[in-house]
PAFIBA-390128 format. One record per residue (C-alpha): residue number from 1; x, y, z. Coordinates in Angstrom, 1 decimal, decimal comma. Layout:
BEGIN
<site num="NUM" east="X" north="Y" up="Z"/>
...
//
This chain:
BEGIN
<site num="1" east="0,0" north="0,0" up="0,0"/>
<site num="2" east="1,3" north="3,2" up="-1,1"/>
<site num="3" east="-2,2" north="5,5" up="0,0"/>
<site num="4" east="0,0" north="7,5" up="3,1"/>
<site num="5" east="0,3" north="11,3" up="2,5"/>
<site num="6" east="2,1" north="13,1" up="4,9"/>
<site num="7" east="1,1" north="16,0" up="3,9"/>
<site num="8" east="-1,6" north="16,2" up="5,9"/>
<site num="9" east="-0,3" north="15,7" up="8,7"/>
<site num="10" east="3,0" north="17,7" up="8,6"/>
<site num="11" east="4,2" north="19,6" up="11,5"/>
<site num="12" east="1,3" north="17,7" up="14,0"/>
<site num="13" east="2,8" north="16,9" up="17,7"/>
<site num="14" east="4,0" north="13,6" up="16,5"/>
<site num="15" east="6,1" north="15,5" up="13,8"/>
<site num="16" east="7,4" north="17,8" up="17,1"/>
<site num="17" east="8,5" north="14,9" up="19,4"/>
<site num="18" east="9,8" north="13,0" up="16,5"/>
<site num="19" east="12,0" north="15,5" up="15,0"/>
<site num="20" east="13,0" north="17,3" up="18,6"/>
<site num="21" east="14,3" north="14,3" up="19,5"/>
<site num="22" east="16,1" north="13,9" up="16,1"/>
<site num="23" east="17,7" north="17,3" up="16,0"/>
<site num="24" east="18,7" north="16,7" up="19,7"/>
<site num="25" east="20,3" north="13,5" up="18,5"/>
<site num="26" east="21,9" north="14,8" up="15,7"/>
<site num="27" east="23,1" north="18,1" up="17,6"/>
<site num="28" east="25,3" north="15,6" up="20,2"/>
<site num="29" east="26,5" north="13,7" up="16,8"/>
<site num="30" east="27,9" north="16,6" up="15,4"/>
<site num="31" east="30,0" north="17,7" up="18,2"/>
<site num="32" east="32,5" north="15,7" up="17,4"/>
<site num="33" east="34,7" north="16,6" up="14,2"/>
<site num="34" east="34,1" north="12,7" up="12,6"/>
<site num="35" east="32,1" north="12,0" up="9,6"/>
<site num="36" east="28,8" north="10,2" up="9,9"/>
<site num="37" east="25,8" north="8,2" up="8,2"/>
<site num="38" east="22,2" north="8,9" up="8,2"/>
<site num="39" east="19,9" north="6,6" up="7,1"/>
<site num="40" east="16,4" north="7,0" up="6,6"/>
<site num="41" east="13,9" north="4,6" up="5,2"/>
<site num="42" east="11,0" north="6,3" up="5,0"/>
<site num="43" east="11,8" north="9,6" up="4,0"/>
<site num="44" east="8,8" north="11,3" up="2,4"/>
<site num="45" east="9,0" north="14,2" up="0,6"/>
<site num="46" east="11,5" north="16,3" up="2,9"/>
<site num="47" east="9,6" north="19,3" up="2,5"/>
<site num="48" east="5,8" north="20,7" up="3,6"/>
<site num="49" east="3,5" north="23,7" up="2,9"/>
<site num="50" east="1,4" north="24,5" up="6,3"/>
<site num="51" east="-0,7" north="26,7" up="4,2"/>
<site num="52" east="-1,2" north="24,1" up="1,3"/>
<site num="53" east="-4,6" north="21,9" up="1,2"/>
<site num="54" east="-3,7" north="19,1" up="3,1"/>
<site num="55" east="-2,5" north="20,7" up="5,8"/>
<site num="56" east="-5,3" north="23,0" up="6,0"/>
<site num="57" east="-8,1" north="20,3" up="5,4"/>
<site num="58" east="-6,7" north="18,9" up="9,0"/>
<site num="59" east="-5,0" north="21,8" up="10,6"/>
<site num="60" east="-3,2" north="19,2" up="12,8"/>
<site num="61" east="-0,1" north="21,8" up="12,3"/>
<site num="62" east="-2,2" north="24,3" up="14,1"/>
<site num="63" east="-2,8" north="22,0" up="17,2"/>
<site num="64" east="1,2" north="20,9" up="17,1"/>
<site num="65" east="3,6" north="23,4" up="16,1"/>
<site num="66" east="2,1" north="26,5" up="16,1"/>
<site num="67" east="2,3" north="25,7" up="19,5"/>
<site num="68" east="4,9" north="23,7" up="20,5"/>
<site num="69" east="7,2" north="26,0" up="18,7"/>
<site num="70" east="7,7" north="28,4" up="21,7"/>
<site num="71" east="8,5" north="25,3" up="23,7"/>
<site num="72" east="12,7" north="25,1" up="22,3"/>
<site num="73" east="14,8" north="28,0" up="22,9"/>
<site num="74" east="16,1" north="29,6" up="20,0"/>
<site num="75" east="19,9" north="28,0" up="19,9"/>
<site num="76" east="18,1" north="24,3" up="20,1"/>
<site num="77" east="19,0" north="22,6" up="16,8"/>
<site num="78" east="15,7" north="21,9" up="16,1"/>
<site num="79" east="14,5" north="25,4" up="16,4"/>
<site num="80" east="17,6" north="26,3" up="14,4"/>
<site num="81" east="16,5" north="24,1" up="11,4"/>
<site num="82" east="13,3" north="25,3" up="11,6"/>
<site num="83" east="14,9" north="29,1" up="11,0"/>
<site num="84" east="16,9" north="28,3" up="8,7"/>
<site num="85" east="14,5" north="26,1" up="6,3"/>
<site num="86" east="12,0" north="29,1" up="7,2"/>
<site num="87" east="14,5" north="31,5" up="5,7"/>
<site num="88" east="15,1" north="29,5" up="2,2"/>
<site num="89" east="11,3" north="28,1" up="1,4"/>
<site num="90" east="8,9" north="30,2" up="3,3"/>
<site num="91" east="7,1" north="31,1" up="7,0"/>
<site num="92" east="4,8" north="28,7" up="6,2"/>
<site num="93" east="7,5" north="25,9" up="5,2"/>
<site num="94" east="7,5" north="23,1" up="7,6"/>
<site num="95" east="10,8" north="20,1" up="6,9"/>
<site num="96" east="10,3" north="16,3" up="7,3"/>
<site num="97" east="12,9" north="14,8" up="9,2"/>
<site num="98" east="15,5" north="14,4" up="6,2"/>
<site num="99" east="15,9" north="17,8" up="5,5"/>
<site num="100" east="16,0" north="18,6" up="9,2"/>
<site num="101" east="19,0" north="16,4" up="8,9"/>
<site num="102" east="20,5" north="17,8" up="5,6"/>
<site num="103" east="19,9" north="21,5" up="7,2"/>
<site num="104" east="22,0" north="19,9" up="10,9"/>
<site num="105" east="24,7" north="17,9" up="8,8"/>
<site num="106" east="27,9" north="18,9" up="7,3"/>
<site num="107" east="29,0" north="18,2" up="4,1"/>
<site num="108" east="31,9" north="15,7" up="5,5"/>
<site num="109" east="28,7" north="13,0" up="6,6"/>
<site num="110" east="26,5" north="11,0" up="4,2"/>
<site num="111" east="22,6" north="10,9" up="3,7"/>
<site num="112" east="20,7" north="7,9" up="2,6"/>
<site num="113" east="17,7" north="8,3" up="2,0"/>
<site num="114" east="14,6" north="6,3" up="0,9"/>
<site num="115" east="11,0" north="6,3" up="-0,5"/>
<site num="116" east="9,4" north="3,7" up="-2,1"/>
<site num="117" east="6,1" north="6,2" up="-3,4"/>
<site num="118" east="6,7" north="8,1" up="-7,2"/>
<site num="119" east="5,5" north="11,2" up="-6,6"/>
<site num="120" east="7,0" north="11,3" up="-2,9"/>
<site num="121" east="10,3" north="10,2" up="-3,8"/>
<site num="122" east="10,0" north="12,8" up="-6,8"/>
<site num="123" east="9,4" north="15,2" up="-4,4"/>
<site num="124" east="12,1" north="14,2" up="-2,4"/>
<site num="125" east="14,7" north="14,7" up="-5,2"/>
<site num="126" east="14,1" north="17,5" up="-5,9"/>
<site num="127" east="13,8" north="19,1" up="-2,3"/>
<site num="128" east="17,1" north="17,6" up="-1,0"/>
<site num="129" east="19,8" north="18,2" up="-3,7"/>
<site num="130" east="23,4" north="17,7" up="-2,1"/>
<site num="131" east="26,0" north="16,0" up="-3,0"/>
<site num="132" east="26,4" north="14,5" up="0,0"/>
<site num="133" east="22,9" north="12,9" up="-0,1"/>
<site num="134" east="21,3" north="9,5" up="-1,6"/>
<site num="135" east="18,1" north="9,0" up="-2,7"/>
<site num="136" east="16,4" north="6,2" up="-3,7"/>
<site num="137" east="12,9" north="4,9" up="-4,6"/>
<site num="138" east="13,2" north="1,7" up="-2,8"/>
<site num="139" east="12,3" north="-0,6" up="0,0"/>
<site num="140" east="13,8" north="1,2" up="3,3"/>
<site num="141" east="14,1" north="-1,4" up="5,5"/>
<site num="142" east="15,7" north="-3,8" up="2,5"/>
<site num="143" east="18,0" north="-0,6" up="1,7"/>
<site num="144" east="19,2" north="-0,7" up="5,6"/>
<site num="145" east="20,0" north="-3,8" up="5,4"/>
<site num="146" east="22,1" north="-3,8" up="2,1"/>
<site num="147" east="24,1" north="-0,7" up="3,5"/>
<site num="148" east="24,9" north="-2,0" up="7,0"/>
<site num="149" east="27,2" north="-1,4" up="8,5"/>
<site num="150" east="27,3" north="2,0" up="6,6"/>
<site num="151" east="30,9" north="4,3" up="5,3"/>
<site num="152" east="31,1" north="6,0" up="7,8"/>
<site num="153" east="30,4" north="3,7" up="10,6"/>
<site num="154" east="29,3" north="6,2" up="13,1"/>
<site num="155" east="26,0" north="7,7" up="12,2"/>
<site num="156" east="22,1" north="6,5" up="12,9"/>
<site num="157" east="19,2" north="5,6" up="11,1"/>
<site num="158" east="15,4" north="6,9" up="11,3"/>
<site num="159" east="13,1" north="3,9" up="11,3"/>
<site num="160" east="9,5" north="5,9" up="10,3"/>
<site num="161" east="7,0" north="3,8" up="8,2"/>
<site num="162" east="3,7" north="4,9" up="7,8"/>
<site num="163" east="1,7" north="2,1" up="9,4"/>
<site num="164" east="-0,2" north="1,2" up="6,5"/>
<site num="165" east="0,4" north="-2,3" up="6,6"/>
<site num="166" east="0,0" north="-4,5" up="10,3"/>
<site num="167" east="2,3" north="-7,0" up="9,7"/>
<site num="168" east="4,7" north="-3,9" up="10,3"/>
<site num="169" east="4,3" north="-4,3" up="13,8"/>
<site num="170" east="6,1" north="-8,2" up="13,5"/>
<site num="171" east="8,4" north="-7,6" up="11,1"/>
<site num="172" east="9,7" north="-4,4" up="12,2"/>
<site num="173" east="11,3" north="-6,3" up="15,2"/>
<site num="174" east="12,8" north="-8,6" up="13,5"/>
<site num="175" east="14,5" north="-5,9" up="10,8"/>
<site num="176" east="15,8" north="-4,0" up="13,9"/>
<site num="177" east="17,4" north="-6,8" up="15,4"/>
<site num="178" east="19,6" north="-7,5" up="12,4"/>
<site num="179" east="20,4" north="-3,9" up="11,6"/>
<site num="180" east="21,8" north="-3,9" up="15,3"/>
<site num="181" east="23,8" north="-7,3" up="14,7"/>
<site num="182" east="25,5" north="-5,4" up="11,6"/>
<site num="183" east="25,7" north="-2,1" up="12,9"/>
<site num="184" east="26,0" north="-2,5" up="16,5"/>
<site num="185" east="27,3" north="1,0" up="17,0"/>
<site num="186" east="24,8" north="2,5" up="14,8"/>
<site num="187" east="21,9" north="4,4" up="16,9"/>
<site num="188" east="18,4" north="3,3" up="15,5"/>
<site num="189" east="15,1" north="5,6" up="16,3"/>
<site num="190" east="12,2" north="3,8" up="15,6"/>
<site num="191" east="8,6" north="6,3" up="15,5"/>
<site num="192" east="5,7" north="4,6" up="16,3"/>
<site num="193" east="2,3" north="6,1" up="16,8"/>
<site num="194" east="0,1" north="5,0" up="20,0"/>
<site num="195" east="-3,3" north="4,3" up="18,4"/>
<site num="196" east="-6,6" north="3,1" up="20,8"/>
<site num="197" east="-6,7" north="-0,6" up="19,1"/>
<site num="198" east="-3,0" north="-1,1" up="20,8"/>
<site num="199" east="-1,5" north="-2,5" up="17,7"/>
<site num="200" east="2,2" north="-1,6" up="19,2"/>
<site num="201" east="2,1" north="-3,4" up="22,2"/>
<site num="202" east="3,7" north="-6,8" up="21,2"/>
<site num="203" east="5,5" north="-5,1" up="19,1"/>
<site num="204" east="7,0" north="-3,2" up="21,9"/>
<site num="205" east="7,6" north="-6,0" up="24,2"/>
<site num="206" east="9,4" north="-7,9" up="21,8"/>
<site num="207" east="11,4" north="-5,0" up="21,1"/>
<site num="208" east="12,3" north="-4,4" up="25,0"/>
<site num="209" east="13,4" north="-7,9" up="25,0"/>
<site num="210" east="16,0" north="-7,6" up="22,4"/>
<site num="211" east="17,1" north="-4,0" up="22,9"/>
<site num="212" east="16,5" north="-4,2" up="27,5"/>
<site num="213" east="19,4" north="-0,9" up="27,2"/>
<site num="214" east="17,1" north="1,3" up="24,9"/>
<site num="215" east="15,1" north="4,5" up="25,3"/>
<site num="216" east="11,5" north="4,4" up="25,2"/>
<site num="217" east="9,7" north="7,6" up="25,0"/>
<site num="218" east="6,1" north="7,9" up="24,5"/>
<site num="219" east="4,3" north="11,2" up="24,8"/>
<site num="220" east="-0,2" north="11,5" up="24,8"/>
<site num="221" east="-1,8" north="14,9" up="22,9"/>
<site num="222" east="-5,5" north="14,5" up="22,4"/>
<site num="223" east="-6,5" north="13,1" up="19,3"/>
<site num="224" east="-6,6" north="15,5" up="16,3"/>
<site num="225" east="-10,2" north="15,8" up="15,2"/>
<site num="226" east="-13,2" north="13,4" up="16,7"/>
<site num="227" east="-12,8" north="9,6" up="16,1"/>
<site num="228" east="-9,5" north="10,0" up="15,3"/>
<site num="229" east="-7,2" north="6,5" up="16,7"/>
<site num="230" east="-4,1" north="8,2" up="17,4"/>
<site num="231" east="-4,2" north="9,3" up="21,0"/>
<site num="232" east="0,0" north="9,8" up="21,2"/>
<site num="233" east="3,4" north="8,7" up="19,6"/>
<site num="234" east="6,6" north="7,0" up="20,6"/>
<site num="235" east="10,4" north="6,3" up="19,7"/>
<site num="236" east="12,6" north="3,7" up="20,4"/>
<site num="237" east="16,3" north="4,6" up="20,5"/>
<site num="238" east="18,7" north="2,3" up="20,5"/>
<site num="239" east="22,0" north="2,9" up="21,2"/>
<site num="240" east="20,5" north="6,4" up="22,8"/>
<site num="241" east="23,6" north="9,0" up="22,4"/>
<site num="242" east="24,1" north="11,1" up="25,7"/>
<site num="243" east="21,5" north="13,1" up="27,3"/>
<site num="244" east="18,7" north="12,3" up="25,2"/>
<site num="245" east="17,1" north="10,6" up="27,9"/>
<site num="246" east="17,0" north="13,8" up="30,1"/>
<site num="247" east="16,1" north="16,0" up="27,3"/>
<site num="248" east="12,9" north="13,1" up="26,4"/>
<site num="249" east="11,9" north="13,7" up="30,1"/>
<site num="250" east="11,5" north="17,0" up="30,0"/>
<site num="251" east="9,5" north="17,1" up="26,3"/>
<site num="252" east="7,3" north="14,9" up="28,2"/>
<site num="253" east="6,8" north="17,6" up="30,7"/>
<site num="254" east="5,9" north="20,1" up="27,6"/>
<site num="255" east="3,4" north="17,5" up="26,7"/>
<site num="256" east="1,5" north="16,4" up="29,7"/>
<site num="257" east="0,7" north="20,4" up="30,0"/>
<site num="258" east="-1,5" north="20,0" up="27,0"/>
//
């Protein structure tokens, strides 16, 4: 199934404790004056329009963003990529998480990039041109897997499929446990969203039992419109770099104040 538009959902609360916790991440990475990887399998198109039609038709971004903003300080890197995307495409522009990478990167470290969809992964070309960046209209997960362990070996990967499918929730365990087994330096951040039928549960404890060392954050926003089955989201870190744990704890205080 192919059906998933993000568009419509761009910049929701989700989309803030996903890529907070993703410029965080890549802020500690990029202390260090070493080269690194970035992987992402599900990329999307990299780029959004909160005034577009699809944003507008859900106005999730109004109920995430537009209020969460005020929450980072303004030297945070993901309020910093938010400024400086701003300043290129637009006050309306809002970045998926690969161009939130591309913005926090240098040109010494390596994007891959994947999405299996046409007109997404047209998109995507076309928004994240760089010569240090790979993009590919493939499989994710089955891309992971052929470049593990990736050149440079320090780096991480962003695990964020869509959900369409629920035999995600059995294989996704399984693909994450032999990513780790060929890249067992690599951090991996799995995004899951926390939906009222409980579909992530066994997923979850099967993931705890291979990965007892990882971070867990999950975070609960009221649902975006009536009937809607997303009640909050997660991620799973593996390999968590420092102090992401005590910057999760206190986005979860930002969050409970909802």
């Amino acid at each position: 199934m192919l059906s998933y538009q993000h568009s419509f959902h761009a910049g929701n609360l989700a989309d803030v404790q996903k890529h907070a916790l993703l410029a965080q991440a890549l802020d500690y990475l990029t202390r260090k004056d070493k080269p690194l990887s970035y992987i992402e399998t599900h990329a999307g198109r990299g780029l959004y329009d909160l005034a577009g039609d699809e944003a507008q038709k859900t106005g999730e971004a109004a109920k995430g963003i537009d209020i969460a903003e005020s929450w980072f300080p303004k030297d945070h890197a993901y309020r910093r990529a938010l400024t400086s995307i701003r300043a290129l495409h637009g006050d309306t522009s809002y970045p998926g998480s690969p161009l939130i990478a591309q913005t926090l990167l240098r040109d010494t470290d390596k994007l891959h990039l994947a999405d299996l969809h046409p007109q997404e992964y047209a998109a995507l070309r076309s928004n994240l041109r760089a010569p240090n960046t790979k993009i590919y209209q493939q499989d994710g997960l089955e891309l992971a897997q052929s470049l593990c362990p990736p050149d440079p070996r320090r780096g991480m990967m962003l695990i964020d499929p869509p959900w369409e499918v629920k035999s995600d929730y059995d294989t996704i365990p399984v693909q994450m446990g032999k990513l780790a087994r060929k890249w067992n330096v690599g951090i991996l951040m799995l995004w899951y969203p926390i939906l009222t039928d409980g579909l992530h549960h066994p997923m979850l404890d099967r993931l705890d039992e291979l990965f007892p060392e990882a971070l867990r954050h999950e975070v609960k926003f009221p649902p975006a419109r009536k009937g809607h089955r997303m009640t909050g989201s997660g991620m799973f870190v593996v390999n968590p770099p420092w102090g992401l744990s005590d910057f999760a704890k206190s986005l979860s205080q930002r969050f409970a104040k909802l």
